[in-house]
Each structure stands twice: as structure tokens, then as C-alpha cells.
VODODREN-178016 format. One record per residue (C-alpha): residue in one letter; chain; x, y, z. Coordinates in steps of 0.5 Angstrom, whole numbers, plus 2048, in hexadecimal, padded with zeros to 3 digits. Each point is the difference from the previous one (the first is absolute). Layout:
@aa: A ch: A x: X y: Y z: Z
...
END
This chain:
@aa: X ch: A x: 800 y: 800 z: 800
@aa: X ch: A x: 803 y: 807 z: 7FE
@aa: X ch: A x: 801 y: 806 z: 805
@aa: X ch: A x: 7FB y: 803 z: 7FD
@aa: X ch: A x: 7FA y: 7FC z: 801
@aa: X ch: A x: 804 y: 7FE z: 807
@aa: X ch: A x: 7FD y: 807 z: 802
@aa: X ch: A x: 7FB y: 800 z: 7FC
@aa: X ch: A x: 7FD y: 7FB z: 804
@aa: X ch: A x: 803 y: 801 z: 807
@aa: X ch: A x: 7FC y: 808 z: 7FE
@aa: X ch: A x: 7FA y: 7FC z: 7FE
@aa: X ch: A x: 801 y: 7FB z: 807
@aa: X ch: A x: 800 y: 806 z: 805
@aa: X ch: A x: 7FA y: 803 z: 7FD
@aa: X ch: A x: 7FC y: 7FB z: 800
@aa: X ch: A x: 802 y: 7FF z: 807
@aa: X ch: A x: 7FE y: 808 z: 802
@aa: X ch: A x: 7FA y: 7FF z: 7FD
@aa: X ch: A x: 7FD y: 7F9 z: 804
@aa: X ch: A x: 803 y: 802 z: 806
@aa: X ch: A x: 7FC y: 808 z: 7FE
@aa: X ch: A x: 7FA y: 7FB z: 7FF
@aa: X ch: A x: 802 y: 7FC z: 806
@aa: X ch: A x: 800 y: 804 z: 805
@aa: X ch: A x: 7FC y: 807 z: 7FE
@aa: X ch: A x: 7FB y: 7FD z: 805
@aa: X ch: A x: 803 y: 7FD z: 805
@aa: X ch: A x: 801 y: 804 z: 807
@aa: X ch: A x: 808 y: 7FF z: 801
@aa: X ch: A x: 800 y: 800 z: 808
@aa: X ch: A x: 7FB y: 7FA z: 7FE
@aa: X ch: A x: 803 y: 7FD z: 7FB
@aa: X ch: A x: 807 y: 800 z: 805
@aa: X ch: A x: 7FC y: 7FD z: 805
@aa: X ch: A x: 7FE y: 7FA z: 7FD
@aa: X ch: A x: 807 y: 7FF z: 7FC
@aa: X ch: A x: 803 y: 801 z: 807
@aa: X ch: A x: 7FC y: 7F9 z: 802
@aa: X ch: A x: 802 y: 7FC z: 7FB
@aa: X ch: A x: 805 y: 7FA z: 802
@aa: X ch: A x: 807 y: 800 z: 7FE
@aa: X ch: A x: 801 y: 7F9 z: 800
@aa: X ch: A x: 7FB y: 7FE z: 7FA
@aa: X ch: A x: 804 y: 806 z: 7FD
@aa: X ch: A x: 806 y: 7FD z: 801
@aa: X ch: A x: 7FC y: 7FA z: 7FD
@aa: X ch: A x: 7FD y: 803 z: 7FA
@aa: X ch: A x: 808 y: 802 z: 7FE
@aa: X ch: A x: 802 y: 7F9 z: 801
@aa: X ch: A x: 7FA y: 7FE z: 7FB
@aa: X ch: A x: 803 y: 806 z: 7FB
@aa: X ch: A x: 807 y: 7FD z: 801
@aa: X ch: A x: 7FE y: 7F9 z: 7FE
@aa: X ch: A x: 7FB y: 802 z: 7FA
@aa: X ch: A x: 807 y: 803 z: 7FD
@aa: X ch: A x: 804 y: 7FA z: 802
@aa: X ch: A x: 7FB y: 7FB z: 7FC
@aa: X ch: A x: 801 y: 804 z: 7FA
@aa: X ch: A x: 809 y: 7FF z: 801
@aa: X ch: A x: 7FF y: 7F9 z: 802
@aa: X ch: A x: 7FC y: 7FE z: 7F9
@aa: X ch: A x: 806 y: 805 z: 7FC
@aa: X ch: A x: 806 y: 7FC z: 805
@aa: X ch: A x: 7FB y: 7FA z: 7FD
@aa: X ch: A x: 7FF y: 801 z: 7F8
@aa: X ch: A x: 807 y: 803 z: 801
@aa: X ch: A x: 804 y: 7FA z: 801
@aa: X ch: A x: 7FB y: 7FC z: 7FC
@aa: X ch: A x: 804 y: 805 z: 7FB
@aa: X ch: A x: 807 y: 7FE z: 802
@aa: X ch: A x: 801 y: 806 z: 804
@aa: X ch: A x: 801 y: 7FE z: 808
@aa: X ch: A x: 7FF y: 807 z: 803
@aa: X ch: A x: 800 y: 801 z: 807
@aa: X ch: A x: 7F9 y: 801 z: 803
@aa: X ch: A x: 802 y: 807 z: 803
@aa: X ch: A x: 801 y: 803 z: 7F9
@aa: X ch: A x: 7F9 y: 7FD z: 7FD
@aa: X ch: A x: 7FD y: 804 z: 806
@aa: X ch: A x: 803 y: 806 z: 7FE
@aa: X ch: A x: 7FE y: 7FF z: 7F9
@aa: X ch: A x: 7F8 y: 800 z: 802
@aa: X ch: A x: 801 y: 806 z: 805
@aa: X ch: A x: 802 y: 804 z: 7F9
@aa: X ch: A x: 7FA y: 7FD z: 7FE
@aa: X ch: A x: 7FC y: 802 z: 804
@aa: X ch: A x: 802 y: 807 z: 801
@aa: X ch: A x: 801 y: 801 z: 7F8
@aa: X ch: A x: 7F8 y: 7FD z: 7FF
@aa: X ch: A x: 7FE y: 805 z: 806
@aa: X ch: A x: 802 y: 806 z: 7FC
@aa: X ch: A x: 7FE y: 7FE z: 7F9
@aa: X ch: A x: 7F8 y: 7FF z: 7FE
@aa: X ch: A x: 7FE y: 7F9 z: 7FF
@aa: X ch: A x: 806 y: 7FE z: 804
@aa: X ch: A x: 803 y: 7FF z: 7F9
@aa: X ch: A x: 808 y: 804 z: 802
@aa: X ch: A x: 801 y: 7F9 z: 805
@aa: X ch: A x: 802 y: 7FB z: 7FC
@aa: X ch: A x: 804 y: 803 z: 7FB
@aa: X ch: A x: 805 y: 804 z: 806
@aa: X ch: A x: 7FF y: 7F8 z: 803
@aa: X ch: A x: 803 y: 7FE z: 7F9
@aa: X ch: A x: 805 y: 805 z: 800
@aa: X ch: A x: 803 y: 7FF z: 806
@aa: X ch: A x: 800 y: 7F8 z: 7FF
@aa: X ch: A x: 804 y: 801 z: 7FA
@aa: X ch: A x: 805 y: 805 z: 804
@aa: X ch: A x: 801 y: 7FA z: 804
@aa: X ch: A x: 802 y: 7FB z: 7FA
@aa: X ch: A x: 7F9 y: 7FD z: 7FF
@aa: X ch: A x: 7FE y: 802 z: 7F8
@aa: X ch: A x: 7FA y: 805 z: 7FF
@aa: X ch: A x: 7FE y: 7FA z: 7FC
@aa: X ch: A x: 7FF y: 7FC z: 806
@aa: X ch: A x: 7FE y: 805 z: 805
@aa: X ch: A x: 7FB y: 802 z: 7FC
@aa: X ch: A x: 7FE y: 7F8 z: 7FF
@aa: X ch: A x: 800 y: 7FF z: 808
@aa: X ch: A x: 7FB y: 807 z: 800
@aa: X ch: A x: 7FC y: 7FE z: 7FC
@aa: X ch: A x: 7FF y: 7F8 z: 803
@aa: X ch: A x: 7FF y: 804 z: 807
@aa: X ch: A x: 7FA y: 805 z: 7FD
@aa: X ch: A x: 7FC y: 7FA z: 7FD
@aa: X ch: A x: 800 y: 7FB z: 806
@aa: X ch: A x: 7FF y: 808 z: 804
@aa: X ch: A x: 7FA y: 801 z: 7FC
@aa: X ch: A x: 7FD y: 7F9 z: 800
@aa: X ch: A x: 801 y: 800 z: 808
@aa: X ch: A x: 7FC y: 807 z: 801
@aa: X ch: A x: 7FB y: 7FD z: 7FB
@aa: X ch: A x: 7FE y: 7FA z: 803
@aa: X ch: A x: 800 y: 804 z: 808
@aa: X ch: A x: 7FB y: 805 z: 7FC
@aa: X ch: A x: 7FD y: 7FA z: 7FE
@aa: X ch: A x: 7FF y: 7FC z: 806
@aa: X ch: A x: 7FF y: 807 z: 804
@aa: X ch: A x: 7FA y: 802 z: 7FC
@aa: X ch: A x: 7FC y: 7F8 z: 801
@aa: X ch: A x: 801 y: 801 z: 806
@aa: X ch: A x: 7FE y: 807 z: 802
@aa: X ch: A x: 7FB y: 801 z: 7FB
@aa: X ch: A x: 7FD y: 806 z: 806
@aa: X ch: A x: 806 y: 804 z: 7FF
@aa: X ch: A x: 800 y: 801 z: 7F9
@aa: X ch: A x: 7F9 y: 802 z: 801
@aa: X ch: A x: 802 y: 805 z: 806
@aa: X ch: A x: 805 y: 803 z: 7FB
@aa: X ch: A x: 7FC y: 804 z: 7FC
@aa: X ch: A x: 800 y: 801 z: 7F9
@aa: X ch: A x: 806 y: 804 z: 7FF
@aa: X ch: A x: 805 y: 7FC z: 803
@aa: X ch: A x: 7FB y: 7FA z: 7FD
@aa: X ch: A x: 802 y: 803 z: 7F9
@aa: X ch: A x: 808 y: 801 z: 802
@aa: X ch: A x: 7FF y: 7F8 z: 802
@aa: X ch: A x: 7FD y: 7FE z: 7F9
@aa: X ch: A x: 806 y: 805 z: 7FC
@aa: X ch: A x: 806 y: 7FC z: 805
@aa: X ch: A x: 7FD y: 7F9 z: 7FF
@aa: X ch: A x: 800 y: 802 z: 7F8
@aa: X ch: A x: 805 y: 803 z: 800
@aa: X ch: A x: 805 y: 7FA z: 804
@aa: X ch: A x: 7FC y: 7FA z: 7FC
@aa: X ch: A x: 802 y: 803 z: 7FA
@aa: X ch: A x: 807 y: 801 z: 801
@aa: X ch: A x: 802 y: 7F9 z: 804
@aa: X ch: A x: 7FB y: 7FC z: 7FA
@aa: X ch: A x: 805 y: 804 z: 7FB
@aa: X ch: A x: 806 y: 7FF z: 804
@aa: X ch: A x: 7FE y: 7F9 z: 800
@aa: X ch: A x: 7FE y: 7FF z: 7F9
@aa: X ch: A x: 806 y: 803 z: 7FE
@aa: X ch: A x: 805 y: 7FA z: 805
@aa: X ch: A x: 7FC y: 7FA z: 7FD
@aa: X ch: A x: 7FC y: 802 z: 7FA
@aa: X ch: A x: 805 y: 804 z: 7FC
@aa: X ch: A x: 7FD y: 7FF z: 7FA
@aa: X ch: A x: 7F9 y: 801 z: 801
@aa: X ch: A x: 802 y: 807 z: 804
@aa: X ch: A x: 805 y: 802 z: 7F9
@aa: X ch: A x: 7FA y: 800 z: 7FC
@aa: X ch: A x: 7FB y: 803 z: 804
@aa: X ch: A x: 806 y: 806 z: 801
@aa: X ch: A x: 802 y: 800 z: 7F8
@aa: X ch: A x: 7F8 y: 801 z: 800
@aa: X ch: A x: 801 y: 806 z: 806
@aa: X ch: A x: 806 y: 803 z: 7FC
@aa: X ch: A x: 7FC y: 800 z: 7FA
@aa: X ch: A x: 7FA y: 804 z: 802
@aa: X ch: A x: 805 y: 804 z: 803
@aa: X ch: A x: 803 y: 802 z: 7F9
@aa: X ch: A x: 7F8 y: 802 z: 7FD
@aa: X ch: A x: 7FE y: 804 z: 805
@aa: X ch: A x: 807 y: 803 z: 801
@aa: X ch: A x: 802 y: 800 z: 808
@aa: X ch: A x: 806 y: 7FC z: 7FD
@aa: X ch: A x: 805 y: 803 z: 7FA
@aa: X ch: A x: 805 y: 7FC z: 800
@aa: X ch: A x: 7FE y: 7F8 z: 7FF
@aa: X ch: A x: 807 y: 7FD z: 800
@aa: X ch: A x: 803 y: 803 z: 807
@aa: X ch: A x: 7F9 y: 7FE z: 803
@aa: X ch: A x: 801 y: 7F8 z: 7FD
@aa: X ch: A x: 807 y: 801 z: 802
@aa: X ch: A x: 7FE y: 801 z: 807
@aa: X ch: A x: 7FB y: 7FB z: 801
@aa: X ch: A x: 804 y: 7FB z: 7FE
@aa: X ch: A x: 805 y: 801 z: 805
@aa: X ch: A x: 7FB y: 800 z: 805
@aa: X ch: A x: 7FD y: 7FA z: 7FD
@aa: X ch: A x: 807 y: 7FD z: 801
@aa: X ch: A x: 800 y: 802 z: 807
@aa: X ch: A x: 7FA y: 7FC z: 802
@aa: X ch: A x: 802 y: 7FA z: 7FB
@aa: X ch: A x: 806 y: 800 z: 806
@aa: X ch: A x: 7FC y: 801 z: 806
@aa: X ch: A x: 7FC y: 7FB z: 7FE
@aa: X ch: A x: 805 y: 7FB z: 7FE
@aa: X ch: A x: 804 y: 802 z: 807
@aa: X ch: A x: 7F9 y: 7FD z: 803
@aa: X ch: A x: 801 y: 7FA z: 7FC
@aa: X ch: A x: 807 y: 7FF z: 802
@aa: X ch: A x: 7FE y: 801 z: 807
@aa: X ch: A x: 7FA y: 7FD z: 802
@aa: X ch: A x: 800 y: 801 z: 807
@aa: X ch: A x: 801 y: 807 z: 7FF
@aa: X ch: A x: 7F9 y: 803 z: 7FF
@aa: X ch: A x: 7FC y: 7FD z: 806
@aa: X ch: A x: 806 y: 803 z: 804
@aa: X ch: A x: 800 y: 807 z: 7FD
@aa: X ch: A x: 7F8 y: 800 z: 801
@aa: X ch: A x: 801 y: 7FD z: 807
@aa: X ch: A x: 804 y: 807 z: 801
@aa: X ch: A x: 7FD y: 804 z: 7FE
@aa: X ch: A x: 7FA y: 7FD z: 804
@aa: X ch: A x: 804 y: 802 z: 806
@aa: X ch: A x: 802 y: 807 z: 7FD
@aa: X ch: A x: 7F8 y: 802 z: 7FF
@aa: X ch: A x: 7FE y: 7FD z: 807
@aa: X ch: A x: 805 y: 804 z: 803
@aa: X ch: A x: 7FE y: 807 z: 7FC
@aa: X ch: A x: 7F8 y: 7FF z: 801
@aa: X ch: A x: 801 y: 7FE z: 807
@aa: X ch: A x: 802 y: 807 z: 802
@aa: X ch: A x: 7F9 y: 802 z: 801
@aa: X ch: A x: 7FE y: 7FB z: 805
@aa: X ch: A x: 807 y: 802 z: 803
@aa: X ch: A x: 7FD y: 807 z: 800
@aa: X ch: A x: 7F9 y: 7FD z: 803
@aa: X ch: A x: 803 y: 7FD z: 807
@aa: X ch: A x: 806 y: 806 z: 800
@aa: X ch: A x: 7F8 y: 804 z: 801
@aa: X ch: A x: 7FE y: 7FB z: 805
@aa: X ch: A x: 7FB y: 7FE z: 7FC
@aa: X ch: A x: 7FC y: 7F9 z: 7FF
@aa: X ch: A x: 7FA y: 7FD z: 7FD
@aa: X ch: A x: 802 y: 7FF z: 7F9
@aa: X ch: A x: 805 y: 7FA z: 7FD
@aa: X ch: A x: 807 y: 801 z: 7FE
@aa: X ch: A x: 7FD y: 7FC z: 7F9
@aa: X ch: A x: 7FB y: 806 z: 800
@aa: X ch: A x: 805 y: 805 z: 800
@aa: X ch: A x: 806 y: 7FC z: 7FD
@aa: X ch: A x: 7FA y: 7FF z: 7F9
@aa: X ch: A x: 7FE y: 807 z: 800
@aa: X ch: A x: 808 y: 803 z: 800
@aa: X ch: A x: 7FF y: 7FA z: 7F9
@aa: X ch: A x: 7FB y: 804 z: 7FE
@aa: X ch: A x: 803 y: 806 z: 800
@aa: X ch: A x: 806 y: 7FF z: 7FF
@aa: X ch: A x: 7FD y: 7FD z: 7F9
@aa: X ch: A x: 7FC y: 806 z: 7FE
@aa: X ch: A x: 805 y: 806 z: 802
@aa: X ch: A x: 807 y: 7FD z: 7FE
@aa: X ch: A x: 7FE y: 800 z: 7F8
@aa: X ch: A x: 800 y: 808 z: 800
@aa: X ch: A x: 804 y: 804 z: 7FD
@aa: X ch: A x: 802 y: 805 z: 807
@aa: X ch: A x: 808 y: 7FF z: 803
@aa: X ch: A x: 7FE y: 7FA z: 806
@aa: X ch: A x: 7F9 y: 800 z: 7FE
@aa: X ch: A x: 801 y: 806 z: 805
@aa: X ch: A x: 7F8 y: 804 z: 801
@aa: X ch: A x: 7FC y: 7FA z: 7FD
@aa: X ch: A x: 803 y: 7FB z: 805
@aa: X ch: A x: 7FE y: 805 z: 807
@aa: X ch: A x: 7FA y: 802 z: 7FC
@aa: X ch: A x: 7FE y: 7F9 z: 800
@aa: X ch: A x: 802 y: 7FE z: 806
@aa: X ch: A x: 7FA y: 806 z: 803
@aa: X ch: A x: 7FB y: 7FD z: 7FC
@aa: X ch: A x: 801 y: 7F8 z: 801
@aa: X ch: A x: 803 y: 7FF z: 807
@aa: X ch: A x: 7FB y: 804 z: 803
@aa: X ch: A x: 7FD y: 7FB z: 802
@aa: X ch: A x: 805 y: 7FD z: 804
@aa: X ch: A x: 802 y: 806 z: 803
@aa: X ch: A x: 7FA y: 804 z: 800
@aa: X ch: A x: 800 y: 808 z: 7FE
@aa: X ch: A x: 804 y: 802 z: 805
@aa: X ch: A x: 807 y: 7FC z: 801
@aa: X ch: A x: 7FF y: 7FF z: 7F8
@aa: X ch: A x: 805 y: 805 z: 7FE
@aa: X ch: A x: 805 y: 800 z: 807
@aa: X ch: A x: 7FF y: 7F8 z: 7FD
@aa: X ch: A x: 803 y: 802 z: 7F9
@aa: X ch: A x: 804 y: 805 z: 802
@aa: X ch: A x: 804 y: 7FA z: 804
@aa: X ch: A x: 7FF y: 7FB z: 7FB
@aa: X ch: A x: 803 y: 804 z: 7FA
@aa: X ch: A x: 805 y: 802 z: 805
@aa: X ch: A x: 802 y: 7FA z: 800
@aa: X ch: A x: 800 y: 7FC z: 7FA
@aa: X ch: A x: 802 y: 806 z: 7FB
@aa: X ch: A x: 802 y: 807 z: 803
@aa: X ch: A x: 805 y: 7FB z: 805
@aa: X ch: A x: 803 y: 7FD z: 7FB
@aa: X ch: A x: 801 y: 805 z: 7FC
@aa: X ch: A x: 803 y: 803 z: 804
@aa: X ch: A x: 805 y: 7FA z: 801
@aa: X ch: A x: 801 y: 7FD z: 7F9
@aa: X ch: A x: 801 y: 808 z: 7FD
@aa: X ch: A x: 806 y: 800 z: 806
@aa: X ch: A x: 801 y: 7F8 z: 7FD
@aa: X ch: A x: 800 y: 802 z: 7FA
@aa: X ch: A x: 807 y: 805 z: 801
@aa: X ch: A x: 804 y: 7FB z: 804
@aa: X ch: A x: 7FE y: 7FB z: 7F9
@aa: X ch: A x: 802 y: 805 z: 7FC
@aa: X ch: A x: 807 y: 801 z: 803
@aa: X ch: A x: 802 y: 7FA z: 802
@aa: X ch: A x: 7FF y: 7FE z: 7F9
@aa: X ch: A x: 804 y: 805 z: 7FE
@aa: X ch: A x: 805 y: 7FF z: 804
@aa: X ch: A x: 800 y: 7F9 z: 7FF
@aa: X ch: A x: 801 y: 800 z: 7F8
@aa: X ch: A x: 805 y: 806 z: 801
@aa: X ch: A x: 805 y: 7FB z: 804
@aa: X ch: A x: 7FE y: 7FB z: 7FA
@aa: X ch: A x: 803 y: 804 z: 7FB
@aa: X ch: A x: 806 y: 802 z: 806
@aa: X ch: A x: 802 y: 7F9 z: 800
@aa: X ch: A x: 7FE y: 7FE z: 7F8
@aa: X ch: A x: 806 y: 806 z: 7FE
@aa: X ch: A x: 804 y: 7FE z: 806
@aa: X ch: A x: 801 y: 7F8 z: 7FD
@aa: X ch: A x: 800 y: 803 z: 7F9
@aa: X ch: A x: 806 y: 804 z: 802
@aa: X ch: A x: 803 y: 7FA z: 804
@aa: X ch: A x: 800 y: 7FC z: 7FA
@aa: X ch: A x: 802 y: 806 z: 7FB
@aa: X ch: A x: 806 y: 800 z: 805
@aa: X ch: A x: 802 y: 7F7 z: 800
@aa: X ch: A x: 7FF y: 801 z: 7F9
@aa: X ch: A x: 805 y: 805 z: 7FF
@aa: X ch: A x: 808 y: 7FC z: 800
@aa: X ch: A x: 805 y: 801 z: 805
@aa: X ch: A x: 806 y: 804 z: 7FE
END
């Protein structure tokens, strides 16, 4: 990602945060609100943070695990680092779309191949989708009420999320095990796209979509040397989403509260987290708040609701956007530093051989 966008997105993060926090809080008595921040239990804080942590974690140990299926054995540690970039550069850019391009870049400072880490992204994108999908999918049979309690917007925002997942994870899949199928349904798409002229250059567009047809033909053939693979990056991402959609039901005990389930709440943050995360804001950052007011207010009721959300997004983004931006840094100059050494060392052994091939006088 360019500097440029960097900013640009950085600006567009900050205003959107200004604006729901404005929106947030312009009806909230502050002496109130202090209050009711100040009963909150540190110990399901400090619980959630962990949640956070372990949600990060199960994204590096499926890159560790693709990774070394790639023939490239990197320590835990730096796999870590990787999706801490993600997960700060996804926040900043719309639709997250920034996260996996910087985690790529990063990989291949490390001495992975673009080609690689792009492959690695891409298996964990399509076994991260299926899993929100099938929780969405459970969710919504076993919570029927609360679809209902949503109300028609957010209603409308579930069914473009949905719509919009299943597109993506049908297509991704389709292009891993049907590629000849998804070559001629996209030759059809390059072609309409000539008539009505949204595309100009037909070659450039078909050289692309071949090399992402090659991409998916790796992945899926990856799959195939790997069996086994699979069912473990599901199993991982199955952890990683559990550890992200409890943090509401954390949020819930830190206020005290009880009466409703932790599957009740842990199906509802599924819910949501479908139907905000297809939108193109930084971080989902407004459509994320602002859901969480109008759905979790049933659990929370109209009082606690926006202390709940202010807690609850404290932990699960602001938190870690804090964190994973400092992260992003010590990444980015251990990387430097690293591939400085290699060069140190790489000119000092060329001078070596330059010297023992010289003759003695």
C-alpha cells in the first residue's frame, strides 16, 4: 500500500471514529457514563484482551502451517508479526483490502516468494470465510428471534453481507476446484465487460485473470498434497472467530449482567460481524457501533448498551489498533534491519572469496 493511501486511509479512520464517537455520546451525561465505566470488572477486560490475542494467534499458526507445507519453516514469532501487520493495515483501509497485501510484502522480506505468501493468504481468506458462514448459518437457525429484533436496516445489511461472503467464498471455491467452469464464466464477464466498455484493455484484464487462475490452481493443489490441511485451518479459524464473538458475552459478565446465554451473544456478534464486515469503511468503524446499539440491546438494554459498545470495541479494535500499529513498526524495522545484516554479510563473504582467490606473492 502507498504512502499516500496510508494517509489517506489513516484520515478517513480517524473521521469516521470522530463521527461515531460524536454520534455515540452526544446524548450520553458524561458523569453517568464515568460511572457506569468505572463498575466494569478489570478481570473480563483483561480476559477479552486475551480473547484478542488468541484470535491474532490463530490466524499466525495457520500461516506457520501453510508456510511450512511451502517448504518455508519460519519461527512462530514472525508469523505473528505478519498478521499483526494484517490486522493493523486491514483496519486502516476500507473493506480491510490493505491487510493481505502488506502481510505478502512482509513475507517476502522474510524470504518467502510473493507467489507464496500471496497462496498462503488466499487458503486462509477462503477457510475464514466458509467458517463466518457456517457460524452465521447456525446462528440465524437457532436465533430466529433475534433476526426479527434486528430491525429492517440491519435485516437488509445481514442479507448484503451474506450475499456478498457467499459470492466470494462460491467464487474462490469454484476457481480451486472448477477452474474450467470459472475460466469460461469469467471469459463471458471479460467480454460483456468490452460491450458496455467498463473494460478497455481486454489483453491486460485476461493476463490477470490467468495469473489468478494459477494462484487458485496452487491452492487447490496445495489442498491435495495436504489432506489433512484443510480440516486444521478450519478447526483455527473455528478458535479464532469463537475468540473474537465472545468478546460481547465478556463485556456482558464485566457489567454484571446475566439471563441471557453465551451462545445467545456469541450467535449475535456472528451475526453482526457478517453483516458489517462486507462494507467498505476502515475497520467497519460506524456500521460496527452502530449495529451493536440497535442488536445488542436486547441484552444489554438502552442504558448499558452504548457503555457495552464502547467497552467491547475498546477491546476488540481501538485496543488493537493501538497495539498492532506499534507492532506494525518494531515488523517493519526488524525487517530492515535483518535484510541489512544479509547484505552485510553477503558483501563480506564476497569480499572473502575475492581475497583466497587473489595469488600469493
Amino acid at each position: 500500500m502507498s504512502k499516500k493511501k496510508r494517509w489517506i486511509g489513516g484520515a478517513l479512520l480517524l473521521g469516521l471514529i470522530a463521527l461515531t464517537m460524536f454520534l455515540l455520546l452526544r446524548d450520553q451525561p458524561f458523569s453517568q457514563m464515568a460511572e457506569v465505566l468505572a463498575g466494569v470488572k478489570p478481570g473480563y477486560i483483561a480476559l477479552g484482551l486475551g480473547l484478542m490475542f488468541l484470535f491474532v494467534g490463530s490466524e499466525a499458526m495457520c500461516s506457520k502451517l501453510i508456510l511450512g507445507r511451502l517448504g518455508h519453516a519460519l519461527p512462530y514469532r514472525r508469523c505473528l508479526g505478519f498478521s499483526f501487520v494484517g490486522f493493523y493495515v486491514s483496519s486502516i483501509t476500507p473493506s480491510a483490502t490493505g491487510g493481505q497485501p502488506a502481510q505478502v510484502y512482509y513475507m517476502s522480506k522474510n524470504g518467502v516468494p510473493a507467489a507464496h505468501g500471496a497462496l498462503n493468504m488466499m487458503l486462509i481468506a477462503v477457510c475464514y470465510q466458509m467458517t463466518v458462514l457456517v457460524y452465521a448459518l447456525i446462528a440465524a437457525i437457532t436465533q430466529p428471534g433475534f433476526i426479527a429484533s434486528m430491525g429492517v436496516g440491519m435485516n437488509l445489511l445481514l442479507l448484503y453481507g451474506a450475499l456478498v461472503m457467499l459470492a466470494l467464498t462460491a467464487g474462490m471455491l469454484c476457481f480451486m476446484f472448477l477452474p474450467n467452469a470459472a475460466r469460461k464464466l469469467m471469459g463471458g464477464l471479460l467480454n460483456l465487460g468490452v460491450k458496455v466498455r467498463i473494460i478497455k484493455d481486454r489483453a491486460a484484464s485476461q493476463a490477470r485473470l490467468d495469473g489468478q487462475m494459477e494462484e487458485y490452481r496452487k491452492g487447490a493443489e496445495c489442498f491435495r498434497r495436504n489432506p489433512g490441511l484443510a480440516p486444521v485451518l478450519m478447526v483455527l479459524n473455528f478458535v479464532q472467530l469463537t475468540a473474537l464473538f465472545l468478546i460481547p458475552f465478556v463485556v456482558y459478565k464485566a457489567f454484571g449482567l446475566t439471563g441471557h446465554s453465551v451462545f445467545e451473544l456469541v450467535g449475535a456478534q456472528a451475526l453482526l460481524t457478517l453483516a458489517t464486515s462486507s462494507l467498505p469503511l476502515p475497520g467497519a468503524v460506524g456500521a460496527s457501533e452502530g449495529g451493536f446499539v440497535l442488536s445488542f440491546a436486547l441484552f444489554f438494554g438502552t442504558e448499558l448498551v452504548t457503555p457495552a459498545v464502547l467497552v467491547s470495541r475498546g477491546i476488540s479494535f481501538y485496543a488493537f489498533l493501538v497495539l498492532s500499529g506499534i507492532l506494525t513498526l518494531v515488523v517493519h524495522f526488524t525487517t530492515k534491519r535483518r535484510n541489512a545484516e544479509k547484505h552485510l554479510n553477503a558483501a563480506g563473504m564476497t569480499l572473502e572469496k575475492k581475497k583466497s582467490a587473489v595469488p600469493a606473492a
